[in-house]
C-alpha positions as a Markdown table, in Angstrom:
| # | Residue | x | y | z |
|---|---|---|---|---|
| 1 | Unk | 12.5 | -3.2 | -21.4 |
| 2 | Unk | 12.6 | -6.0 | -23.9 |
| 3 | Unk | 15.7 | -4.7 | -25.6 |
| 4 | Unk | 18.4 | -2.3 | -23.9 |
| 5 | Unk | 17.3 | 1.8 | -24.8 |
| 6 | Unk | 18.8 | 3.5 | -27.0 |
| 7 | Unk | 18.6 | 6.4 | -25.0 |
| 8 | Unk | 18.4 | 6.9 | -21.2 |
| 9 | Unk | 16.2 | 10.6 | -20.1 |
| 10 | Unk | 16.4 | 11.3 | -16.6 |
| 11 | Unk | 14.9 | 14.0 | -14.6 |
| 12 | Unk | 17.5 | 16.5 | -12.8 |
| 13 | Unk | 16.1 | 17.2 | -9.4 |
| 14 | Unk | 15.1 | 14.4 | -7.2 |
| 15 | Unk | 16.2 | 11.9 | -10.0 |
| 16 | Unk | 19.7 | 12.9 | -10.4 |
| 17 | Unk | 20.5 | 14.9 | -7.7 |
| 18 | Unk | 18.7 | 16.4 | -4.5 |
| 19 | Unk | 16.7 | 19.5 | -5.7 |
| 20 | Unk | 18.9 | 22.8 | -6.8 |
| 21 | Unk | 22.4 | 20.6 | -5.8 |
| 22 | Unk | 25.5 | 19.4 | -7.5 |
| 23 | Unk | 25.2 | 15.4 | -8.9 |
| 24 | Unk | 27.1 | 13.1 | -5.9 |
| 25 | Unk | 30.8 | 11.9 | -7.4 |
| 26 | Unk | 28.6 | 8.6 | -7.5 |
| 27 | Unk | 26.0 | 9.4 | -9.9 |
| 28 | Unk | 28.7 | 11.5 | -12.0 |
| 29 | Unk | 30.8 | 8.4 | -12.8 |
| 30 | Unk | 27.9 | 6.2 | -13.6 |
| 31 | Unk | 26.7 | 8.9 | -15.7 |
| 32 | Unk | 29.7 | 8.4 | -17.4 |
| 33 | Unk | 30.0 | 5.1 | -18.0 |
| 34 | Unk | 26.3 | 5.5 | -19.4 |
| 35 | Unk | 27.6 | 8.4 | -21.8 |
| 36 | Unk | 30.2 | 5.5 | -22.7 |
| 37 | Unk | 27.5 | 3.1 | -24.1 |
| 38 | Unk | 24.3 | 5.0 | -25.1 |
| 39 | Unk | 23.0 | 8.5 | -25.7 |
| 40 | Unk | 21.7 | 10.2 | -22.6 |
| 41 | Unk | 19.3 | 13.2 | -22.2 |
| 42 | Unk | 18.8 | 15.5 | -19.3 |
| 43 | Unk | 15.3 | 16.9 | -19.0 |
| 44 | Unk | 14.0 | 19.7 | -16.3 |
| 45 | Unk | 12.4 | 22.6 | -15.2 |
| 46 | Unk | 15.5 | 24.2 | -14.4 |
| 47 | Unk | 17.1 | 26.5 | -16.7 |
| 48 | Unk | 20.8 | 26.0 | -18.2 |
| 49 | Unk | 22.8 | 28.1 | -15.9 |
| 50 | Unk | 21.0 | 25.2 | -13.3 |
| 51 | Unk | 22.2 | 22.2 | -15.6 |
| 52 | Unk | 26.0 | 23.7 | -15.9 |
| 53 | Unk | 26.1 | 24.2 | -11.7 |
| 54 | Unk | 24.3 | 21.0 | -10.8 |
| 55 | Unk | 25.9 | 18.6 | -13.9 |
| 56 | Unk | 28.1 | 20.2 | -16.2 |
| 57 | Unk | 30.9 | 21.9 | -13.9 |
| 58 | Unk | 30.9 | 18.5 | -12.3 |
| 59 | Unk | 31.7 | 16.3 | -15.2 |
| 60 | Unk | 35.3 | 15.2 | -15.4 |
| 61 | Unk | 37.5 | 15.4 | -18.3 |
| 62 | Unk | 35.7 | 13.2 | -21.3 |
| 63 | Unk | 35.9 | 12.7 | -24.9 |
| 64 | Unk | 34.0 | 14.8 | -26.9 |
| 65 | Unk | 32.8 | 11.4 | -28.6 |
| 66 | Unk | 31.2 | 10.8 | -24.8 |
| 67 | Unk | 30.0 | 14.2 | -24.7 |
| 68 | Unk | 28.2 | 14.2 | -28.2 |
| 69 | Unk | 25.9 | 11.5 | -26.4 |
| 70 | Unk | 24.7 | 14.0 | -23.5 |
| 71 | Unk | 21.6 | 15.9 | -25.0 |
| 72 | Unk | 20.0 | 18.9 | -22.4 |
| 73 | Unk | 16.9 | 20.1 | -22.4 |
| 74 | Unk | 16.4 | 23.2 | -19.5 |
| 75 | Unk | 13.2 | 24.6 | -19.2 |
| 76 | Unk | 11.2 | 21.3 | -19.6 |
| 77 | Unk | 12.3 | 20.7 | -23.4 |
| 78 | Unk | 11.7 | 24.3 | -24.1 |
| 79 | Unk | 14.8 | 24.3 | -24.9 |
| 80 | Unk | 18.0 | 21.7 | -26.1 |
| 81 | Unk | 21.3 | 22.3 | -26.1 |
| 82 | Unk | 24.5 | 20.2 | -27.6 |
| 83 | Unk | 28.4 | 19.6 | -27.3 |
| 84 | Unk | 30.5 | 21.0 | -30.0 |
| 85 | Unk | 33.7 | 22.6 | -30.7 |
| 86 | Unk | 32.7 | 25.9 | -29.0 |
| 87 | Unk | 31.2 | 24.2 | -25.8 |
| 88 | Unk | 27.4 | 24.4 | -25.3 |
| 89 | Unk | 25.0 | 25.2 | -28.2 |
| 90 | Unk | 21.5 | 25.7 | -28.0 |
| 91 | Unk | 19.8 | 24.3 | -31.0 |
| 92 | Unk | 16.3 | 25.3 | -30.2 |
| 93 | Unk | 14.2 | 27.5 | -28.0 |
| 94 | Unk | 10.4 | 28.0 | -27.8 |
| 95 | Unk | 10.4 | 31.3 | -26.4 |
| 96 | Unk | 7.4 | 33.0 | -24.3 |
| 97 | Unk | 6.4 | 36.3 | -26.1 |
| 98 | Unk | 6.7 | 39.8 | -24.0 |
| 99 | Unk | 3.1 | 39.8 | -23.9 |
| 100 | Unk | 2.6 | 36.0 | -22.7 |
| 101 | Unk | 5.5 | 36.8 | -20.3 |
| 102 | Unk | 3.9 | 39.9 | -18.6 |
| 103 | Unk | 0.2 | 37.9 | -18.7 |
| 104 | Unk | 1.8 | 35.1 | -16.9 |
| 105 | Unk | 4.2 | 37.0 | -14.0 |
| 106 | Unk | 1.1 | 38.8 | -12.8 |
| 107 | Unk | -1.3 | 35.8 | -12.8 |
| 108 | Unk | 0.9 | 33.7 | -10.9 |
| 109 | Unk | 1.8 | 36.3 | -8.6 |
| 110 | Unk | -1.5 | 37.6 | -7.8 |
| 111 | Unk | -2.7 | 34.0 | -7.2 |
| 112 | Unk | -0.2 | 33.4 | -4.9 |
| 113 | Unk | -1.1 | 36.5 | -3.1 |
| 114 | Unk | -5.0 | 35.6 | -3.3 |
| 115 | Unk | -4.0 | 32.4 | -1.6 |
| 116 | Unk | -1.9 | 33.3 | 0.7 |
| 117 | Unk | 1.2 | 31.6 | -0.9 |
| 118 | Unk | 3.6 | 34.9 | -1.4 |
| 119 | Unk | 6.1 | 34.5 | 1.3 |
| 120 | Unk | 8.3 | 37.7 | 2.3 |
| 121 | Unk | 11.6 | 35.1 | 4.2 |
| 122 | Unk | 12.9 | 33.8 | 0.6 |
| 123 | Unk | 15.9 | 32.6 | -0.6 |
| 124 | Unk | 16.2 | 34.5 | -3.9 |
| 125 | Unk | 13.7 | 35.8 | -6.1 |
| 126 | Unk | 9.9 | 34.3 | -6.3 |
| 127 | Unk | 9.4 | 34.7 | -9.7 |
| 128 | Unk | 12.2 | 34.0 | -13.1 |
| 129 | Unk | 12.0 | 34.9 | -16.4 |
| 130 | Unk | 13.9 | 32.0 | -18.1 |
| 131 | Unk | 12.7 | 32.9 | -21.7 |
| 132 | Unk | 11.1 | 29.8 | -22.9 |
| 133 | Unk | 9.2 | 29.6 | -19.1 |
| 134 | Unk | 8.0 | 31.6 | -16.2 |
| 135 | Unk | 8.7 | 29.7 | -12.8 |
| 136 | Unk | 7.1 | 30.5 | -9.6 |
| 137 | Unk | 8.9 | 29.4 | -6.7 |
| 138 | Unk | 7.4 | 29.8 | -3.5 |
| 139 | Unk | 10.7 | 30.2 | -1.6 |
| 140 | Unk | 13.2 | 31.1 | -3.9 |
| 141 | Unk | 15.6 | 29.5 | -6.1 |
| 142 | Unk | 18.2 | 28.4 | -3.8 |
| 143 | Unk | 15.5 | 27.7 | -1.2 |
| 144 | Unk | 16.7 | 24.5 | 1.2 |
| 145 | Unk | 16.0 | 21.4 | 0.5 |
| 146 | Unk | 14.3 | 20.4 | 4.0 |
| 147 | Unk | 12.8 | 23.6 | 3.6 |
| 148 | Unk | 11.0 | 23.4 | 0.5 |
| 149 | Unk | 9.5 | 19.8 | 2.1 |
| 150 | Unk | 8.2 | 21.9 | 4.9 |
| 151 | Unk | 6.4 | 24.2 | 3.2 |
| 152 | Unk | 3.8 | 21.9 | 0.6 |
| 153 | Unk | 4.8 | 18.2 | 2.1 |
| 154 | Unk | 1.7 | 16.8 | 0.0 |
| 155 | Unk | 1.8 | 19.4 | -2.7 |
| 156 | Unk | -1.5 | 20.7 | -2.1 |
| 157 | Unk | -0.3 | 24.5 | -2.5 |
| 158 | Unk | 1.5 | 23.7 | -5.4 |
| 159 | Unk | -1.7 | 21.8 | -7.0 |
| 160 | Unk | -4.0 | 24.4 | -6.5 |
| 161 | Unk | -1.8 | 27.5 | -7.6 |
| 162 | Unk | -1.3 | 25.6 | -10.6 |
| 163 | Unk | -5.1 | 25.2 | -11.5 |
| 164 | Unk | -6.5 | 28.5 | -10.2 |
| 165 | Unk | -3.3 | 30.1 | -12.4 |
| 166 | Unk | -4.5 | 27.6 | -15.7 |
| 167 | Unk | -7.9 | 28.8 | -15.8 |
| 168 | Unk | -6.6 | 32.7 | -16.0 |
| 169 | Unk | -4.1 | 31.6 | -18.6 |
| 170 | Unk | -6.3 | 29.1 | -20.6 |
| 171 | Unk | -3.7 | 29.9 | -23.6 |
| 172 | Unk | -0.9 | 29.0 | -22.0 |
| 173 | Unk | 0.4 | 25.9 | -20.3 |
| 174 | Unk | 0.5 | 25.6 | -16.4 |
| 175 | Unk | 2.2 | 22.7 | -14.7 |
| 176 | Unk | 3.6 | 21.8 | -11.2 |
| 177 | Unk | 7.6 | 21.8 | -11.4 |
| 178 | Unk | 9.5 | 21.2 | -8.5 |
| 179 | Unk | 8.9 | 20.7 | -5.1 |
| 180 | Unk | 7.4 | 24.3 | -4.7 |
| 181 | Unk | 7.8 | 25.6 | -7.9 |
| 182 | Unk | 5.1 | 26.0 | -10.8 |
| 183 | Unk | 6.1 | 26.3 | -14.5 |
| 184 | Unk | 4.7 | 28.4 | -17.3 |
| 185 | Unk | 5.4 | 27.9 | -21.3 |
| 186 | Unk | 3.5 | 28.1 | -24.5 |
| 187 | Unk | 0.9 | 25.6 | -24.7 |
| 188 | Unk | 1.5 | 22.4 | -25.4 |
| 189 | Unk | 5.4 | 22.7 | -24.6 |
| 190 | Unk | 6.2 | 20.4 | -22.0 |
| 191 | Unk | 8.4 | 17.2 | -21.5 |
| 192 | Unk | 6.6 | 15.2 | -24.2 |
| 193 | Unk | 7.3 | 18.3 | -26.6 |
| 194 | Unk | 10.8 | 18.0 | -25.8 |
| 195 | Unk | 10.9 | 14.1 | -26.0 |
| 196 | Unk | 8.9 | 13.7 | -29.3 |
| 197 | Unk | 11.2 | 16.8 | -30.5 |
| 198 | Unk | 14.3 | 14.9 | -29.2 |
| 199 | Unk | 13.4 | 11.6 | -31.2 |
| 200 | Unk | 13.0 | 13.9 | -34.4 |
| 201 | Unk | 16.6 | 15.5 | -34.0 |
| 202 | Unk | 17.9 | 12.0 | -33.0 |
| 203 | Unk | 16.8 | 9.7 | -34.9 |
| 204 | Unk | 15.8 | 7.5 | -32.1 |
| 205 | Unk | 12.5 | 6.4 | -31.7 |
| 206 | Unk | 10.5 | 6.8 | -28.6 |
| 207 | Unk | 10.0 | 3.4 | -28.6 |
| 208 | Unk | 13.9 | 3.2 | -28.1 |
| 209 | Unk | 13.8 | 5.3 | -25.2 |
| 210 | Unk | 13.7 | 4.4 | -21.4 |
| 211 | Unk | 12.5 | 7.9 | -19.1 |
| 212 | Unk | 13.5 | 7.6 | -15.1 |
| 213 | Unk | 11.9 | 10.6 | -13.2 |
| 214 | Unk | 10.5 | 10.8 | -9.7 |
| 215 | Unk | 7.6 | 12.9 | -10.6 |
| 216 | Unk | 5.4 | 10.3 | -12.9 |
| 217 | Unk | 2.2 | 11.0 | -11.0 |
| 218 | Unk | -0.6 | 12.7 | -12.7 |
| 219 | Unk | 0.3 | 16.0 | -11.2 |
| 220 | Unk | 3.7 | 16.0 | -11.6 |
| 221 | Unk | 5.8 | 17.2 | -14.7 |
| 222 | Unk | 7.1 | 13.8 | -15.8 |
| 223 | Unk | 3.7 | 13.0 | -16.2 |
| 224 | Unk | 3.7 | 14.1 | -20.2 |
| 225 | Unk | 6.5 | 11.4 | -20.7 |
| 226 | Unk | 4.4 | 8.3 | -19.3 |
| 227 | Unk | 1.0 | 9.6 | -21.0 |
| 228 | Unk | 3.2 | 9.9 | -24.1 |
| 229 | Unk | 3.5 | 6.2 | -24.2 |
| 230 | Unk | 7.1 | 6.4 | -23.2 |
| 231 | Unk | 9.0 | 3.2 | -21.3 |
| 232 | Unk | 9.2 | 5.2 | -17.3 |
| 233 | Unk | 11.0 | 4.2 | -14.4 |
| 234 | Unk | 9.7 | 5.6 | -11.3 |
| 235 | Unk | 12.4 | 6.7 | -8.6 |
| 236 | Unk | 12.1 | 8.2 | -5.2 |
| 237 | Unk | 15.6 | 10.3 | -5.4 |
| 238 | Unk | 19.1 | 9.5 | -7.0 |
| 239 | Unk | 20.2 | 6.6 | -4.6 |
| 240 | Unk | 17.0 | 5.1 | -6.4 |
| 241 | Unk | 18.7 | 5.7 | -9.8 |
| 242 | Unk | 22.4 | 5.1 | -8.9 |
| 243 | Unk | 20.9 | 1.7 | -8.1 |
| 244 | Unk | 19.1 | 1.4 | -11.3 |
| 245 | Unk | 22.1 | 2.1 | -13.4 |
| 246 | Unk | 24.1 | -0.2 | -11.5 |
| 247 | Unk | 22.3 | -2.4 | -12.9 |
| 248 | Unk | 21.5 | -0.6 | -16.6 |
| 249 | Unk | 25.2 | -0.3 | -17.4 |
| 250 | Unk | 26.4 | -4.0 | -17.3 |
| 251 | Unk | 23.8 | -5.1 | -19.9 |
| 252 | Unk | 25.6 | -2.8 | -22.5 |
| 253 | Unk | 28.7 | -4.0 | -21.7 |
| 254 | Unk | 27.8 | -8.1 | -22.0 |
| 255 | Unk | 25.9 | -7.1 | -25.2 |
């Protein structure tokens, strides 16, 4: 960018941290310094019981000044949550109704039987409820890493599970998420909803933002955020962004 962001989005999984795991001590302190200089939002498929395992319990003691900068959006933007005096608030949530909830759990599961995607050796539940989204994933939540690679390398499943589930929910919205996972919300709602709602809250225009995810290809759930017209750094995992903040960071500072 021209100018330095004013904010910094990042992916969780694969951007910040290997999929489902804690942030390395690495990434933490960078993060850190970054909360030191600019305002900083976390945005992913995962829901917030996910962000406070993988980021929050791992943050060390910080000013609340520091911790006012860290915006979190679970659930793909479906939802954002904020620092204050009483720890974590959630300031908005775009919540499925019963009816889209039950519609969605039996499409995606049905599909995945149809093609031959239901696996009975999981690691935790296939399907979750997370309020604002319904996730599929193939092999559980806390599925291995090496694993999940195994099982869709290319992401062909995961591609065509999410299109054979979109055209039986043409009223809802149906993306790929993670590595074997496929997300439901309310149409429209995805990571440019949560973006172009983050800018409104913030005051910072998306123009002032900089987006690093590692899933910017047309099928992937970062995608929104480049169509959007968002500045995006592509990364391949987190030693790709550790290396881009070492950079980031020292720009503030000679500012």
């Amino acid at each position: 960018m021209p100018t330095l962001p004013r904010l910094v989005a990042f992916d969780l999984d694969d951007t910040l941290a290997p999929s489902k795991s804690a942030l390395d001590p690495t990434m933490i302190d960078l993060l850190v310094k970054l909360l030191g200089v600019t305002e900083v939002c976390i945005i992913s498929g995962g829901q917030f019981g996910q962000f406070q395992a993988q980021i929050i319990d791992n943050l060390p003691e910080i000013s609340a000044e520091k911790l006012a900068r860290l915006h979190l959006m679970p659930t793909c933007g479906t939802q954002y949550y904020r620092s204050d005096a009483q720890g974590w608030t959630q300031v908005y949530a775009e919540n499925l109704s019963d009816d889209q909830k039950a519609r969605a759990l039996q499409a995606v599961e049905q599909t995945a039987r149809d093609l031959g995607y239901w696996e009975s050796d999981t690691w935790g539940p296939i399907l979750e409820d997370r309020g604002s989204q319904i996730t599929f994933s193939a092999l559980g939540q806390a599925a291995p890493v090496a694993s999940k690679i195994a099982w869709d390398p290319t992401g062909e499943k995961k591609n065509a599970l999410r299109e054979a589930v979109q055209a039986l929910l043409p009223d809802l919205e149906v993306r790929s998420g993670g590595s074997t996972s496929v997300d439901i919300t309310r149409q429209g709602i995805d990571k440019a909803y949560g973006m172009k709602r983050l800018a409104d809250l913030t005051g910072v225009t998306l123009d002032d933002m900089l987006f690093v995810g590692d899933r910017l290809d047309e099928n992937g759930n970062d995608y929104p955020v480049k169509v959007l017209g968002v500045e995006c750094v592509a990364v391949e995992g987190w030693p790709d962004t550790a290396a881009l903040l070492d950079d980031l960071i020292p720009r503030y500072v000679a500012v």
